[in-house]
GUSE-438030 format. One record per residue: residue number from 1; residue in three letters; chain; x, y, z of N, C-alpha, C, CB in turn. Coordinates in steps of 0.1 Angstrom, whole numbers, plus 5000, padded with zeros to 4 digits. Glycine has a CB too. Layout:
REM residues N
[NUM ala A [X Y Z] [X Y Z] [X Y Z] [X Y Z]],
...
This chain:
REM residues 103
[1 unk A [5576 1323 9262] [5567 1329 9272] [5570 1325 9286] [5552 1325 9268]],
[2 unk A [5574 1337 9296] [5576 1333 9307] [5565 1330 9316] [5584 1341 9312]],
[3 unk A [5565 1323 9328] [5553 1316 9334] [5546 1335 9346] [5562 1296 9348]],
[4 unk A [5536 1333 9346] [5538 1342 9361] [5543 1340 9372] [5529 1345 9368]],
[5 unk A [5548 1348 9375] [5545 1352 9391] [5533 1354 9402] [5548 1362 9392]],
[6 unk A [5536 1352 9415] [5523 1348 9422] [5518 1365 9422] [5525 1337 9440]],
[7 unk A [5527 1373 9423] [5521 1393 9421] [5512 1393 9407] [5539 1409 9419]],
[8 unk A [5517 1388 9398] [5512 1389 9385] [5498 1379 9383] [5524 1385 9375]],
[9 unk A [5501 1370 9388] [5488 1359 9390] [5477 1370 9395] [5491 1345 9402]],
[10 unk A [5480 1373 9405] [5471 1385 9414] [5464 1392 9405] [5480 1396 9423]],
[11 unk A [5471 1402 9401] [5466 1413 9390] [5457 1408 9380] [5478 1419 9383]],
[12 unk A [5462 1396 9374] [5453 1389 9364] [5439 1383 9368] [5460 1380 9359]],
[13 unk A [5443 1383 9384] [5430 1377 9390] [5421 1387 9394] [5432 1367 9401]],
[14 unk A [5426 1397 9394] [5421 1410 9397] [5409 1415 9387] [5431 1419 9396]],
[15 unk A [5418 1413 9373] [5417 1422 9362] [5399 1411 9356] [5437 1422 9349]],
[16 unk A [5399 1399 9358] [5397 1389 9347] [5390 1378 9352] [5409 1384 9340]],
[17 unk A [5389 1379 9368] [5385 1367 9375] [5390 1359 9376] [5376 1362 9372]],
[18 unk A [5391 1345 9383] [5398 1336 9386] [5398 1330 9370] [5393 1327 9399]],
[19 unk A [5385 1325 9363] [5384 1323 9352] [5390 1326 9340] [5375 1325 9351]],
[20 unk A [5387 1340 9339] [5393 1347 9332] [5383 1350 9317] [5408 1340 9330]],
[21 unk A [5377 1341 9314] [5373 1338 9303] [5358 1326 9306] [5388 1332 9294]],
[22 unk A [5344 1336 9302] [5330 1329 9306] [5320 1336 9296] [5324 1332 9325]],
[23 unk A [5312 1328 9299] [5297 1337 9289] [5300 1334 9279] [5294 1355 9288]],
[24 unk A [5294 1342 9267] [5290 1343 9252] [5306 1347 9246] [5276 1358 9249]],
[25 unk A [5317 1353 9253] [5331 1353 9248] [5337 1345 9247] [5337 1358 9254]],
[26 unk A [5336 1333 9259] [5343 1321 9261] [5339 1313 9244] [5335 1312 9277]],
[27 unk A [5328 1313 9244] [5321 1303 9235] [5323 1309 9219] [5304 1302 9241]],
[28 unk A [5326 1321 9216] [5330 1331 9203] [5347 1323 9202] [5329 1354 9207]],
[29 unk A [5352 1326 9213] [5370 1321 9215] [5371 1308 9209] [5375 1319 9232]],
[30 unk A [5357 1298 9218] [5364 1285 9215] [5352 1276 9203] [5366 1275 9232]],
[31 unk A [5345 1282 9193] [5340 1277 9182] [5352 1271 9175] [5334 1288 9173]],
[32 unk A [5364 1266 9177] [5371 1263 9167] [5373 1247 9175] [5386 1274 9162]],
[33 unk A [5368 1249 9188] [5377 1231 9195] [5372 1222 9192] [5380 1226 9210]],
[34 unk A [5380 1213 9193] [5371 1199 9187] [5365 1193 9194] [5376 1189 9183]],
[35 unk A [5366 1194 9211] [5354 1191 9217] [5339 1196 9218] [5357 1190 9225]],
[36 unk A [5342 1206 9214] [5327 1216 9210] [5323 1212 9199] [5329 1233 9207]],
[37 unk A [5331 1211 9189] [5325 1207 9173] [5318 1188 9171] [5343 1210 9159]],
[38 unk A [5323 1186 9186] [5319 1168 9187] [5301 1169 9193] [5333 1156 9204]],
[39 unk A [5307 1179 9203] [5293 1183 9211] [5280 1184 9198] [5296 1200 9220]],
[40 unk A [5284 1191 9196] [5276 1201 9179] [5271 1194 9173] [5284 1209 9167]],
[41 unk A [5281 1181 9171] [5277 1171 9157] [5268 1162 9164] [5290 1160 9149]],
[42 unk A [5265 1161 9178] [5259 1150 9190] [5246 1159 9191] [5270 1147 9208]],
[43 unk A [5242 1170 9187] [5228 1178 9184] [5232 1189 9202] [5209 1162 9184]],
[44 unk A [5240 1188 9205] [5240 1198 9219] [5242 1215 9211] [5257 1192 9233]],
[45 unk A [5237 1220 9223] [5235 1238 9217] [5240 1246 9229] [5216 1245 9215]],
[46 unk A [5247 1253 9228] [5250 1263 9238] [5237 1267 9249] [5255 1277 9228]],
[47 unk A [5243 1268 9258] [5235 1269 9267] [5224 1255 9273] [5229 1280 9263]],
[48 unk A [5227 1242 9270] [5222 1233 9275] [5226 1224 9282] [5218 1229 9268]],
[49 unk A [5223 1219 9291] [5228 1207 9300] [5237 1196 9291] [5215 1199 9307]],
[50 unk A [5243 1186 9300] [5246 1174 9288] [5235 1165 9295] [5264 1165 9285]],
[51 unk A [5238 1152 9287] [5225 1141 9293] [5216 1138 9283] [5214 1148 9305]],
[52 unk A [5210 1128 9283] [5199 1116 9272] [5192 1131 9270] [5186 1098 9281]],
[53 unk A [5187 1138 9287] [5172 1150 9288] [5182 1163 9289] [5158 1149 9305]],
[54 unk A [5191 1165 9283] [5196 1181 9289] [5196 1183 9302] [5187 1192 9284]],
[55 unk A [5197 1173 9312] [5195 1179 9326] [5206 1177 9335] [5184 1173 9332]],
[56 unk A [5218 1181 9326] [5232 1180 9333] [5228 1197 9338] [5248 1176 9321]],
[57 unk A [5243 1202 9346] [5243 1213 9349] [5245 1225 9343] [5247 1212 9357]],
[58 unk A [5242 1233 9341] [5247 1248 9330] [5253 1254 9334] [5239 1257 9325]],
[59 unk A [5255 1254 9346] [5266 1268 9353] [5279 1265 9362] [5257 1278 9364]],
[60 unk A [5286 1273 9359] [5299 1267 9362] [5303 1258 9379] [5308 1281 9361]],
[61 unk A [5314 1251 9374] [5314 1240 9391] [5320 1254 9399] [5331 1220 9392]],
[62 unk A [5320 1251 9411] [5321 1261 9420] [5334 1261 9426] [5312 1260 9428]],
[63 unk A [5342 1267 9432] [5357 1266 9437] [5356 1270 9450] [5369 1276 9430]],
[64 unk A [5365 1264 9461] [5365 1269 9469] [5380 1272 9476] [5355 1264 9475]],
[65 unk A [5386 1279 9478] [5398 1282 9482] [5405 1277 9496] [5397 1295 9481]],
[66 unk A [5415 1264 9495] [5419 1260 9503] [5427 1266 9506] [5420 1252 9503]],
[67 unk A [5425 1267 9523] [5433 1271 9535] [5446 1271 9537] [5429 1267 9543]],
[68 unk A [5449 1253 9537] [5456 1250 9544] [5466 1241 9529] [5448 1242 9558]],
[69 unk A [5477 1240 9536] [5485 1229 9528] [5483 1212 9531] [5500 1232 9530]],
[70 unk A [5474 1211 9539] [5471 1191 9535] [5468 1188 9523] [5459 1183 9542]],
[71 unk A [5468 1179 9522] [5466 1169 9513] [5450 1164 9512] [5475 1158 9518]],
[72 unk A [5445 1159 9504] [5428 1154 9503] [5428 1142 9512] [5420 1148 9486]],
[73 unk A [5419 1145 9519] [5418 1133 9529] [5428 1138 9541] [5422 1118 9522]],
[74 unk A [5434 1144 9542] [5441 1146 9552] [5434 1152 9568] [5450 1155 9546]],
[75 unk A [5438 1143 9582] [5431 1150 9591] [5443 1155 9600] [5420 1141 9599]],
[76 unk A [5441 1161 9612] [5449 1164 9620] [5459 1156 9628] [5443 1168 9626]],
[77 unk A [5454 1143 9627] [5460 1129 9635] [5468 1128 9620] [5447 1113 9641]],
[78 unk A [5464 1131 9611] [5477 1119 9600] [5487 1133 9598] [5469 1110 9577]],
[79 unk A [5487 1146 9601] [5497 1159 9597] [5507 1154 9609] [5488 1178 9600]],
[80 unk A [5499 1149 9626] [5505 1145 9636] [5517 1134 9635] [5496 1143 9643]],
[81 unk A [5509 1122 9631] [5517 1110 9629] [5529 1111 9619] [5507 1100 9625]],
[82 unk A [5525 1119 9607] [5534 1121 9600] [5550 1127 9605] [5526 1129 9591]],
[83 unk A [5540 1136 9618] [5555 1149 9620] [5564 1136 9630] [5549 1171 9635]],
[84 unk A [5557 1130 9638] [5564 1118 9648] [5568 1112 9642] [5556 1110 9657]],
[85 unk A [5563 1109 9630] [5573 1095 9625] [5589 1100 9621] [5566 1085 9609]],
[86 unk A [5589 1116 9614] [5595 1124 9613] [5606 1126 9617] [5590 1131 9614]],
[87 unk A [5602 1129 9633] [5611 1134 9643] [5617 1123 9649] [5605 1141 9652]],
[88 unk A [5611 1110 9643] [5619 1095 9655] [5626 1089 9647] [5609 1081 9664]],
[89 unk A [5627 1093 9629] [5633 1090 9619] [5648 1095 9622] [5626 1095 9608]],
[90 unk A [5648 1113 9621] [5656 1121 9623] [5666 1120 9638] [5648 1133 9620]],
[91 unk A [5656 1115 9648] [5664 1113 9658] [5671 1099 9655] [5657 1113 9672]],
[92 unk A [5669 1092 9652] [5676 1079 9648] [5686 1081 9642] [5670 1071 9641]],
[93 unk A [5687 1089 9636] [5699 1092 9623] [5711 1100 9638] [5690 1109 9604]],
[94 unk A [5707 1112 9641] [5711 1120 9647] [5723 1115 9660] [5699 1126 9649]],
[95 unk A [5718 1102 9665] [5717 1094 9672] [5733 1084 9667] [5702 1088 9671]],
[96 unk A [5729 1075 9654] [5740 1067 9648] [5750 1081 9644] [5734 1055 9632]],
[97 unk A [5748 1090 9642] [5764 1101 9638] [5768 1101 9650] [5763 1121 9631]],
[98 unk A [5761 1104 9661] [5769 1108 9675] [5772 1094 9681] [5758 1116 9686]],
[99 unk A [5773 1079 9676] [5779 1068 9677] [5773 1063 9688] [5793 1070 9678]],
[100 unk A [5758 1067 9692] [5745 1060 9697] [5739 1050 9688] [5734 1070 9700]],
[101 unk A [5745 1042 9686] [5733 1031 9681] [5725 1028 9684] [5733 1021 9680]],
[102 unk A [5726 1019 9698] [5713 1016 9705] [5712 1020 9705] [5708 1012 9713]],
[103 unk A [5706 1037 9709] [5700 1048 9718] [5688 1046 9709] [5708 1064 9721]],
């Protein structure tokens, strides 16, 4: 089985939601896993919170689509520092070929 493509990813996200698979289908699909059948044997029921009181959450975590390519935790000063240390790395190098040591 070949992997997608980011066109094909598209289409499927089109077709099926990011998810792909929710509701009363999801839960017909996955009657066979063994984390569901642990749940089951622990007295939990479709459609209930987890928790001592059922008062975990029932509906799905939420996504939100990042922008940018940083990293978690990443701010504008560490994308910065990163590129400088970068560029005074690369000039150093650039520097010892052209038979500037000191420089």
């Amino acid at each position: 089985r070949r992997a997608m493509g980011s066109g094909e990813a598209k289409k499927f996200r089109a077709l099926f939601g990011s998810a792909g698979r929710h509701g009363e289908s999801f839960w017909a699909e996955e009657s066979n896993n063994v984390g569901l059948k642990l749940l089951k044997g622990m007295g939990w029921e479709t459609g209930q919170g987890l928790g001592k009181h059922n008062e975990g959450s029932t509906s799905h975590i939420k996504q939100t689509r990042k922008q940018d390519n940083r990293g978690i935790g990443a701010t504008a000063a560490t994308r910065d520092e990163a590129f400088k240390a970068s560029q005074d790395l690369f000039n150093g190098v650039l520097a010892r070929l052209n038979g500037k040591a000191g420089a």
